[in-house]
PyMOL Python script that loads the backbone (N, CA, C, O; Angstrom):
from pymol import cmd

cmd.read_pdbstr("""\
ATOM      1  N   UNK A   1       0.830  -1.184   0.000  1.00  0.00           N
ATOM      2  CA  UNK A   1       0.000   0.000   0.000  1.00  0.00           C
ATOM      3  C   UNK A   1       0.875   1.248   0.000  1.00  0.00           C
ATOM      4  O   UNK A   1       1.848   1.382   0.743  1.00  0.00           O
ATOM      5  N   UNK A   2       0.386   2.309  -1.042  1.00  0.00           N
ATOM      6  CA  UNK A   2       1.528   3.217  -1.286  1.00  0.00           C
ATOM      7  C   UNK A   2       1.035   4.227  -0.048  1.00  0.00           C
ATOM      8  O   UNK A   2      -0.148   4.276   0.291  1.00  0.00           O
ATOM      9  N   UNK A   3       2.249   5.157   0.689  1.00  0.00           N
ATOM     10  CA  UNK A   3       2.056   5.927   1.646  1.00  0.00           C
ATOM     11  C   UNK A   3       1.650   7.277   0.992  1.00  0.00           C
ATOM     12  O   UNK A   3       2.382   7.742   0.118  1.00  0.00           O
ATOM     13  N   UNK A   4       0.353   8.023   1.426  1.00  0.00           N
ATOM     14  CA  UNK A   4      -0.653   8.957   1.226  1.00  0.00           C
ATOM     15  C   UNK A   4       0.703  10.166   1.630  1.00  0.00           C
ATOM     16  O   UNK A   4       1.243  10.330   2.724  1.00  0.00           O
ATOM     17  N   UNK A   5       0.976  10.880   0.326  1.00  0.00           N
ATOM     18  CA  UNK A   5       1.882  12.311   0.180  1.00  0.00           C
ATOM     19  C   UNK A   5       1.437  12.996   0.542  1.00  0.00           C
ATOM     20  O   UNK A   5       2.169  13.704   1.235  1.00  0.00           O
ATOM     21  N   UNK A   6       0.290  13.349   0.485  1.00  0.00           N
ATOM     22  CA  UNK A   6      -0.715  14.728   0.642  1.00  0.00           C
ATOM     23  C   UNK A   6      -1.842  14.534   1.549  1.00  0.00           C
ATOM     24  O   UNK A   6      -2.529  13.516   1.634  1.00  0.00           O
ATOM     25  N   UNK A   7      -1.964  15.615   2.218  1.00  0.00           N
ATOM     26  CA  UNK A   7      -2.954  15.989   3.156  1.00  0.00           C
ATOM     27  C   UNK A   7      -4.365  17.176   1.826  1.00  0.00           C
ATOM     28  O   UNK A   7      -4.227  18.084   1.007  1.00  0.00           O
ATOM     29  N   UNK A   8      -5.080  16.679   2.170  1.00  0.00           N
ATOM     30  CA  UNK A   8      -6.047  17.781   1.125  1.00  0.00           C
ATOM     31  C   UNK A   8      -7.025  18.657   2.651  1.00  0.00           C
ATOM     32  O   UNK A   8      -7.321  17.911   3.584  1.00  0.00           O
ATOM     33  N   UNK A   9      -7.379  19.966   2.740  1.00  0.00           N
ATOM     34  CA  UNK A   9      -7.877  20.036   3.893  1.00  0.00           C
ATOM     35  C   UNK A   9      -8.487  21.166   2.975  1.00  0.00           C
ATOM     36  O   UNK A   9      -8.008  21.525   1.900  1.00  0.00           O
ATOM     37  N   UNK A  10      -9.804  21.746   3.671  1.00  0.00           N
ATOM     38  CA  UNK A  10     -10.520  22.907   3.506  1.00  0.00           C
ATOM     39  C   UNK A  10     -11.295  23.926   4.773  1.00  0.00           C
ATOM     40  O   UNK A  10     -12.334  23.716   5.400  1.00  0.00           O
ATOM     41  N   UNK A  11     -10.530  24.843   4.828  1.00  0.00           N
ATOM     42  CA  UNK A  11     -10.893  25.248   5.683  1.00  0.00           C
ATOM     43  C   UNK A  11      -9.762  24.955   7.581  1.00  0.00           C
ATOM     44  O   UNK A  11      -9.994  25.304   8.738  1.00  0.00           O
ATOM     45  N   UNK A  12      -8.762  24.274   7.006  1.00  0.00           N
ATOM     46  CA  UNK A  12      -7.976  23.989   8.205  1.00  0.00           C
ATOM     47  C   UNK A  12      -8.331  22.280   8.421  1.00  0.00           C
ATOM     48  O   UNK A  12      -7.601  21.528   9.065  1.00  0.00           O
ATOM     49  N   UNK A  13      -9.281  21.969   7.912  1.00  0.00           N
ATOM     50  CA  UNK A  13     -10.229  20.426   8.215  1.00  0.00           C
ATOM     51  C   UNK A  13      -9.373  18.962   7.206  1.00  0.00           C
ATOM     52  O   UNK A  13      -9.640  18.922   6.005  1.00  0.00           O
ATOM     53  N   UNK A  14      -8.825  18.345   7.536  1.00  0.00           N
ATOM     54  CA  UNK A  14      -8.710  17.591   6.700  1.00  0.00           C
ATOM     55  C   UNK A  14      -9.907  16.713   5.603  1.00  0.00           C
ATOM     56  O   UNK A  14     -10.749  15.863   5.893  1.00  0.00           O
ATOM     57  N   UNK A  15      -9.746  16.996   5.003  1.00  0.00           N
ATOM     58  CA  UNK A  15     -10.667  16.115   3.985  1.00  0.00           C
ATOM     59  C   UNK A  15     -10.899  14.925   2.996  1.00  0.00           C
ATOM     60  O   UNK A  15     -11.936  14.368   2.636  1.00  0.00           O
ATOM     61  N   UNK A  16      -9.270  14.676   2.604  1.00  0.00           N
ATOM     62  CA  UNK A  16      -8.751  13.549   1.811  1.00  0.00           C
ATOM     63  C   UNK A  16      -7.397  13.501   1.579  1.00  0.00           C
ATOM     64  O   UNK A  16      -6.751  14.544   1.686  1.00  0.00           O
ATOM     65  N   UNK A  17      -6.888  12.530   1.297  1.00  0.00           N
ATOM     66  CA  UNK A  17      -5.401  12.566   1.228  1.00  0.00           C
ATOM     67  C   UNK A  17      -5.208  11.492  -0.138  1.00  0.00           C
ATOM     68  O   UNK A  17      -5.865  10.551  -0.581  1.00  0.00           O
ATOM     69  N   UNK A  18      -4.277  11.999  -0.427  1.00  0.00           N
ATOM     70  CA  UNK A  18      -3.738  12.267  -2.030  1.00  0.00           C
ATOM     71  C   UNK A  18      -2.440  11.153  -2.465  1.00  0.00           C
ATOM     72  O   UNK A  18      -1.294  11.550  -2.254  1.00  0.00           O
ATOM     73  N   UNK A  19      -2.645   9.717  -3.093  1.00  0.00           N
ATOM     74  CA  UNK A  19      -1.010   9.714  -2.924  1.00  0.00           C
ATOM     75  C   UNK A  19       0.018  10.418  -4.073  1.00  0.00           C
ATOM     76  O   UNK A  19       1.234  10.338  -3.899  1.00  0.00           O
ATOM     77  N   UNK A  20      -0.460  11.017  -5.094  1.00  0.00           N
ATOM     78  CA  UNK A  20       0.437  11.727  -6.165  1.00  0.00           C
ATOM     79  C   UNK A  20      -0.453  12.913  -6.308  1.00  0.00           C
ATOM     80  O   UNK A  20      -1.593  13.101  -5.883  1.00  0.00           O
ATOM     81  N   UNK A  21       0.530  13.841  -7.171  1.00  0.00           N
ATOM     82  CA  UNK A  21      -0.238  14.859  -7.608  1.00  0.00           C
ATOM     83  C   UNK A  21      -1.529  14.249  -8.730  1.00  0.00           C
ATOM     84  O   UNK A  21      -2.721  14.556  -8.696  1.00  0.00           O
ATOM     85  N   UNK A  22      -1.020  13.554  -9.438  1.00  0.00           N
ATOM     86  CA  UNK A  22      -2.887  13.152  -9.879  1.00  0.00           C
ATOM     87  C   UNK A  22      -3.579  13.168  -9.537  1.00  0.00           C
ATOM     88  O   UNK A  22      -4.543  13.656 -10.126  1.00  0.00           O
ATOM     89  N   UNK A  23      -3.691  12.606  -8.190  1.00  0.00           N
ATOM     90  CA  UNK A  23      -5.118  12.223  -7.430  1.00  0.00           C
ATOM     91  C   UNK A  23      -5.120  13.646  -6.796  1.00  0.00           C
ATOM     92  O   UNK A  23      -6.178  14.260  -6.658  1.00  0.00           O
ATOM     93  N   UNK A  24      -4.155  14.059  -6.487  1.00  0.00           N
ATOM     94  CA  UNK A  24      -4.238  16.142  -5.713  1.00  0.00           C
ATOM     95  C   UNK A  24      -5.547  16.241  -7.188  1.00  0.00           C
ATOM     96  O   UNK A  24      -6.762  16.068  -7.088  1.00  0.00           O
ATOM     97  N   UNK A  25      -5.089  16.429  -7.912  1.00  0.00           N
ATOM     98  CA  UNK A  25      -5.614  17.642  -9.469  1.00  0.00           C
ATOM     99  C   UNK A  25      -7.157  16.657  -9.183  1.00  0.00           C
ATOM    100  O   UNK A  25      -8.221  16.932  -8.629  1.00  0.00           O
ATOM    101  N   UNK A  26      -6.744  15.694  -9.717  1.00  0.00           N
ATOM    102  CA  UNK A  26      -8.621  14.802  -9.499  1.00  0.00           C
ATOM    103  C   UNK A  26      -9.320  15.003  -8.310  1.00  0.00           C
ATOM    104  O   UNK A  26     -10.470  14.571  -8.388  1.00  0.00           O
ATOM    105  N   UNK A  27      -9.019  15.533  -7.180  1.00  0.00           N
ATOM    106  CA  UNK A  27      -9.958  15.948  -6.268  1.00  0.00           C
ATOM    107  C   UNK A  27     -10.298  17.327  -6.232  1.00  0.00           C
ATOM    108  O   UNK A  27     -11.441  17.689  -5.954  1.00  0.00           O
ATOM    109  N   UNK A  28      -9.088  18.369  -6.577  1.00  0.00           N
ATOM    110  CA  UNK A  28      -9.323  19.739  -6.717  1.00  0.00           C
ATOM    111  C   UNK A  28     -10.603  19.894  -7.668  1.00  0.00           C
ATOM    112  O   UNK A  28     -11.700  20.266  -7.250  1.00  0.00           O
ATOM    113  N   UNK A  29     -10.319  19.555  -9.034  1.00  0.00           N
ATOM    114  CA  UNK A  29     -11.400  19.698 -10.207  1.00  0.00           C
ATOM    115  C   UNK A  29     -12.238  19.034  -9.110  1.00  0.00           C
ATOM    116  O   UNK A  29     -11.875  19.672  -8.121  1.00  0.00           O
ATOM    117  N   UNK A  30     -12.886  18.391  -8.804  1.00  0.00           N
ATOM    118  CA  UNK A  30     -13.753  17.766  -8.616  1.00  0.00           C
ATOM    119  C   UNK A  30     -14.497  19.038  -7.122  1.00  0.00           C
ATOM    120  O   UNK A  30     -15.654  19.448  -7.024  1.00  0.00           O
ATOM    121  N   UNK A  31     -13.647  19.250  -6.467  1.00  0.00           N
ATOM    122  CA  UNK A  31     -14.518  20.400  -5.604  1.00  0.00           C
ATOM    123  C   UNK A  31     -14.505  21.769  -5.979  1.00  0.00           C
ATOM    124  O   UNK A  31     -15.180  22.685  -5.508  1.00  0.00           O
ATOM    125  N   UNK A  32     -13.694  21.799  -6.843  1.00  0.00           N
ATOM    126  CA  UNK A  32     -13.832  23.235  -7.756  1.00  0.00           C
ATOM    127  C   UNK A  32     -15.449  22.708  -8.507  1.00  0.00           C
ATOM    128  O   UNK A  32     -16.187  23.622  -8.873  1.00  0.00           O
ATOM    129  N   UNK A  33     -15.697  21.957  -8.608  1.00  0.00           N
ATOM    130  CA  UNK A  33     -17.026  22.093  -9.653  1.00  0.00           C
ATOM    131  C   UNK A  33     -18.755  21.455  -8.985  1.00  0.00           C
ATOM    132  O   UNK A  33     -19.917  21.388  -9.386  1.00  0.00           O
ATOM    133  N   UNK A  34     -18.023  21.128  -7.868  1.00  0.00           N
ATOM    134  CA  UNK A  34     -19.083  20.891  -6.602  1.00  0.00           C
ATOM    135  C   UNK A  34     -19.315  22.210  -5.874  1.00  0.00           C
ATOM    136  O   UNK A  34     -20.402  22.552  -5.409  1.00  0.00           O
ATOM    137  N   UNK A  35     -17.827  23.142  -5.803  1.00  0.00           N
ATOM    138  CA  UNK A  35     -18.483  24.430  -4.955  1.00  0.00           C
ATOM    139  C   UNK A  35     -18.165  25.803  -6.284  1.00  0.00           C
ATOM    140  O   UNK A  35     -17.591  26.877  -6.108  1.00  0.00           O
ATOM    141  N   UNK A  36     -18.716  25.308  -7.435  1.00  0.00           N
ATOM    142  CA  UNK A  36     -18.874  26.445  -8.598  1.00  0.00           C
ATOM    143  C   UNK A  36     -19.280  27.099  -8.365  1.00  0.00           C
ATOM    144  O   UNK A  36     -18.601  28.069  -8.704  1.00  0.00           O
ATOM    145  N   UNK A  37     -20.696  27.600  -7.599  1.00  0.00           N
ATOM    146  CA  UNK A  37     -21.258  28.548  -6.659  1.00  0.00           C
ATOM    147  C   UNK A  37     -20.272  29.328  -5.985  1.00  0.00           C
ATOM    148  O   UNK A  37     -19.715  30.209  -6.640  1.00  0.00           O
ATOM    149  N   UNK A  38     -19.923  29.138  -4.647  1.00  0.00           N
ATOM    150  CA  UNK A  38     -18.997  29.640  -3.529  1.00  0.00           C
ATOM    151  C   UNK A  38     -17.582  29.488  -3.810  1.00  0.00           C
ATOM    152  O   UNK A  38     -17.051  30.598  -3.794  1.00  0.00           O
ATOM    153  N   UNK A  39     -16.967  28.790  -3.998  1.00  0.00           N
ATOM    154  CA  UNK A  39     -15.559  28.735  -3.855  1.00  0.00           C
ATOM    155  C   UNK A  39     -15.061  28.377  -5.296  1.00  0.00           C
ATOM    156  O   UNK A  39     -14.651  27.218  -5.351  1.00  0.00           O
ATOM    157  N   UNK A  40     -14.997  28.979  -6.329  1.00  0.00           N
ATOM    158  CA  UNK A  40     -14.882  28.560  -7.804  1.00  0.00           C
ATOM    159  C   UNK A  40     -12.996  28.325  -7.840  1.00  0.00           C
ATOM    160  O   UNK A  40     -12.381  27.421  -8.404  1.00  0.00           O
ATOM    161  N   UNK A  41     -12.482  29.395  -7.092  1.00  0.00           N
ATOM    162  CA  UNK A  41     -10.952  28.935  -7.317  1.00  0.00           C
ATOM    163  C   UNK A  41     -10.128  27.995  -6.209  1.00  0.00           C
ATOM    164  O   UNK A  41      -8.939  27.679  -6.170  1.00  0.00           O
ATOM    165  N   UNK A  42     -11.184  27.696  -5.373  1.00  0.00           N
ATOM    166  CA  UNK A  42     -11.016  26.666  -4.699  1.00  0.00           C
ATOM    167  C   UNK A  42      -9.850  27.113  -3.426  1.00  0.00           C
ATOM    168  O   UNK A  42      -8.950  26.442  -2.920  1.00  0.00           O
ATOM    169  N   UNK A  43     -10.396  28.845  -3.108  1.00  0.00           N
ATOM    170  CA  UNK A  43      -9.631  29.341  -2.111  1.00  0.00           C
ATOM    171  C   UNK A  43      -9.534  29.146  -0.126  1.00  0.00           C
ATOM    172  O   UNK A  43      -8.772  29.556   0.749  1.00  0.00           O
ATOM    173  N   UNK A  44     -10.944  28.178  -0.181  1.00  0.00           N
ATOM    174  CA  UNK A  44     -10.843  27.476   1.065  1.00  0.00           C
ATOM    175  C   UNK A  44      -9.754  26.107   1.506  1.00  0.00           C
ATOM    176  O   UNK A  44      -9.253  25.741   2.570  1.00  0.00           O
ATOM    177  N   UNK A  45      -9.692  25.448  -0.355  1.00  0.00           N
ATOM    178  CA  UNK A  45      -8.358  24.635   0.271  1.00  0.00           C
ATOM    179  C   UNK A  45      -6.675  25.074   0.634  1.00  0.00           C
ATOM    180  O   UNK A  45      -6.001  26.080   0.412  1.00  0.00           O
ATOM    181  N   UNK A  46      -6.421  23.788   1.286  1.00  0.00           N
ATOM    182  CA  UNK A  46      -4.600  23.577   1.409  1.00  0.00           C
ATOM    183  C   UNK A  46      -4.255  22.696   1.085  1.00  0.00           C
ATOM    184  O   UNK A  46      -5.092  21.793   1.099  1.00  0.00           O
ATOM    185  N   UNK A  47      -2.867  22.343   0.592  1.00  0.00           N
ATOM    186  CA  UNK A  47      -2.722  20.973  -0.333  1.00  0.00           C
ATOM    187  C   UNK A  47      -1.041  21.172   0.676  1.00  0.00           C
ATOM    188  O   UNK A  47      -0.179  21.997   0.373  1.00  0.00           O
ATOM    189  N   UNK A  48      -0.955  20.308   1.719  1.00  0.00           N
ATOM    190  CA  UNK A  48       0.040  19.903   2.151  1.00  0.00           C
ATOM    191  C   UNK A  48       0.522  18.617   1.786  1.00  0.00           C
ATOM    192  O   UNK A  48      -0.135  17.577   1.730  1.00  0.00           O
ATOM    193  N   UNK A  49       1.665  18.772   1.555  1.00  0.00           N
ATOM    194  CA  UNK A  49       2.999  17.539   0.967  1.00  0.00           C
ATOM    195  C   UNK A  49       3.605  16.924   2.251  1.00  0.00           C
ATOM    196  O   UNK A  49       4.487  17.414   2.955  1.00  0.00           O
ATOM    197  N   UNK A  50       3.066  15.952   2.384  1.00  0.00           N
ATOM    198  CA  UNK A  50       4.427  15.199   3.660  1.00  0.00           C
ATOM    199  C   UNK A  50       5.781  14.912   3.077  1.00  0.00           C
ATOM    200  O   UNK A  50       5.985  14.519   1.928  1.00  0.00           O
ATOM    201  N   UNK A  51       6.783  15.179   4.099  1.00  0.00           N
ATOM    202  CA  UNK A  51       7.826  14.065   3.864  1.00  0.00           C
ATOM    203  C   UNK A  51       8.266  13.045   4.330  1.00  0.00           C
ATOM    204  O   UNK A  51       8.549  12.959   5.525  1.00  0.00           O
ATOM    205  N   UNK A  52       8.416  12.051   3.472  1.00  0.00           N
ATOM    206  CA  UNK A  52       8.295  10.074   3.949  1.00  0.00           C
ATOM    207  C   UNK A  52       9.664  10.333   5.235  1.00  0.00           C
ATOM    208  O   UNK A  52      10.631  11.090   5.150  1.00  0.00           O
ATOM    209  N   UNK A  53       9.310   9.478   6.270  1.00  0.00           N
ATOM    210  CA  UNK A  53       9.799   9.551   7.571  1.00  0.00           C
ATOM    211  C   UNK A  53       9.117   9.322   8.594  1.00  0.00           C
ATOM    212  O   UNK A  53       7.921   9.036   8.537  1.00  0.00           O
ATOM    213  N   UNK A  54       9.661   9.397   9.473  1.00  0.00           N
ATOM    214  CA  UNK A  54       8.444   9.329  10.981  1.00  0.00           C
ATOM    215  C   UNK A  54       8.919  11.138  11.131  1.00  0.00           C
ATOM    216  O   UNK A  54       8.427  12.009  10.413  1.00  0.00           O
ATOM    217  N   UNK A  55       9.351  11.247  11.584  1.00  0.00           N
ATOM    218  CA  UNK A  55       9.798  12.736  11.716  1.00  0.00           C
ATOM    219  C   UNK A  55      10.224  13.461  10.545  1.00  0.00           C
ATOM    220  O   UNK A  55      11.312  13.989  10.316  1.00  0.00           O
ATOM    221  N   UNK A  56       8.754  13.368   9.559  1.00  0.00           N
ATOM    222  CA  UNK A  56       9.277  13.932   8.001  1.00  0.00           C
ATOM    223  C   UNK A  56       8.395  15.145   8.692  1.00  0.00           C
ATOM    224  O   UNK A  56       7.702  15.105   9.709  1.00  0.00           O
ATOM    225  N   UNK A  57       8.675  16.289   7.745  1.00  0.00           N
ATOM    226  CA  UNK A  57       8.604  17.475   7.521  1.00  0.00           C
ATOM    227  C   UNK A  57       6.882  17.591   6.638  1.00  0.00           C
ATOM    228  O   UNK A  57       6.550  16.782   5.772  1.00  0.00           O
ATOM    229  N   UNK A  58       6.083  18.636   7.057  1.00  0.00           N
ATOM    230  CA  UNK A  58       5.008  19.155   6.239  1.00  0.00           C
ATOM    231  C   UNK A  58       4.951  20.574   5.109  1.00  0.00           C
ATOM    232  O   UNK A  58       5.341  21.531   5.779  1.00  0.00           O
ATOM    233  N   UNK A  59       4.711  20.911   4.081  1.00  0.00           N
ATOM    234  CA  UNK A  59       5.216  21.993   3.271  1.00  0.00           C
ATOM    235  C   UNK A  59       3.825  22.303   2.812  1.00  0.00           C
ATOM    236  O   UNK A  59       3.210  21.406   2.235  1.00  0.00           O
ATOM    237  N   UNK A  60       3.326  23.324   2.975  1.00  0.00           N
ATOM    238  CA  UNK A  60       1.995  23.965   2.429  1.00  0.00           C
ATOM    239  C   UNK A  60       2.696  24.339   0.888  1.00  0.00           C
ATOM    240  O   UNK A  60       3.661  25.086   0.723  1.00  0.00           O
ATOM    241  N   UNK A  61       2.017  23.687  -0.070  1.00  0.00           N
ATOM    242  CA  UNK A  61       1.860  23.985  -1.680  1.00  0.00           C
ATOM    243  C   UNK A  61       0.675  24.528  -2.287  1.00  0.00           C
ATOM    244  O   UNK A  61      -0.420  23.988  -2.447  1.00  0.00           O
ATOM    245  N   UNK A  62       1.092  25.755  -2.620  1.00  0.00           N
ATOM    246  CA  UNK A  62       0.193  26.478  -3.670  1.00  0.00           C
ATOM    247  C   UNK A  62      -0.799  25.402  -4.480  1.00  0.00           C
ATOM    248  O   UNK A  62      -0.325  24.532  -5.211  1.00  0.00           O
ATOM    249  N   UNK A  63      -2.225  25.566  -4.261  1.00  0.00           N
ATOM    250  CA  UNK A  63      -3.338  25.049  -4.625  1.00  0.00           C
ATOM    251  C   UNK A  63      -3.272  25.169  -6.614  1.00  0.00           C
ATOM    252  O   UNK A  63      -3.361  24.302  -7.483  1.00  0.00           O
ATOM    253  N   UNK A  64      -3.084  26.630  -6.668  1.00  0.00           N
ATOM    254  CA  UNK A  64      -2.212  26.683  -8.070  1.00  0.00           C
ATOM    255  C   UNK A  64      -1.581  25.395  -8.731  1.00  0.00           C
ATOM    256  O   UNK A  64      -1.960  24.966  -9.820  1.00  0.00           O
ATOM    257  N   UNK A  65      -0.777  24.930  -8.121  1.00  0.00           N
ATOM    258  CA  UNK A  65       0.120  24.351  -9.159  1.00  0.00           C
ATOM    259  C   UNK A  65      -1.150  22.777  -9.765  1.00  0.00           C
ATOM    260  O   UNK A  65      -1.172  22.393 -10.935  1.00  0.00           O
ATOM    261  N   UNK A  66      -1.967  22.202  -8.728  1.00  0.00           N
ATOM    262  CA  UNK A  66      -2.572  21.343  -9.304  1.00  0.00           C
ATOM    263  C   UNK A  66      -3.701  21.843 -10.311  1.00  0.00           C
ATOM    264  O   UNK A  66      -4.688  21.163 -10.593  1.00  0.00           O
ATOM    265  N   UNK A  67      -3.542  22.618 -10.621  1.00  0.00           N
ATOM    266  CA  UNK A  67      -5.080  23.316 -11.550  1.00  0.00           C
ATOM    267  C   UNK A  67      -4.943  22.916 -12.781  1.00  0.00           C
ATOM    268  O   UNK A  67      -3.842  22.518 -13.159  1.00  0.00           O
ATOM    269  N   UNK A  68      -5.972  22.945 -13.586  1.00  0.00           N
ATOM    270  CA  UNK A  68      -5.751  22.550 -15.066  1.00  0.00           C
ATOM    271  C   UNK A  68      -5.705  23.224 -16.027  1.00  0.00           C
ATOM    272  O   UNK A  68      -5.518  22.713 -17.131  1.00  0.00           O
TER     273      UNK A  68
END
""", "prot")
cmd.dss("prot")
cmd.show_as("cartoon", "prot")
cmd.util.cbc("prot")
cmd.orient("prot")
């Protein structure tokens, strides 16, 4: 079982976790077009990157880069 890279959260909340940027971009589109109404650029999420370790490191990444 591959280890989950990404934390997906909205609002501070975790919500799903990601193991590549593919699956990041396939969930973004997917709540970018569930909250087309309210949140169209999808400025309530955070797309944090773990790093593999027990004492790996967390890096907040621009929601940007997964967009299409």
């Amino acid at each position: 079982m591959a280890r989950k890279r990404y934390d997906l959260l909205v609002d501070g909340r975790r919500r799903a976790k990601a193991a590549d940027d593919e699956e990041v971009r396939a969930w973004i589109e997917q709540y970018r077009a569930e909250h087309e109404e309210d949140d169209p650029d999808a400025t309530h999420v955070q797309v944090l990157r773990n790093a593999p370790g027990f004492f790996g490191s967390v890096e907040l990444v621009p929601r940007e880069d997964f967009f299409r």
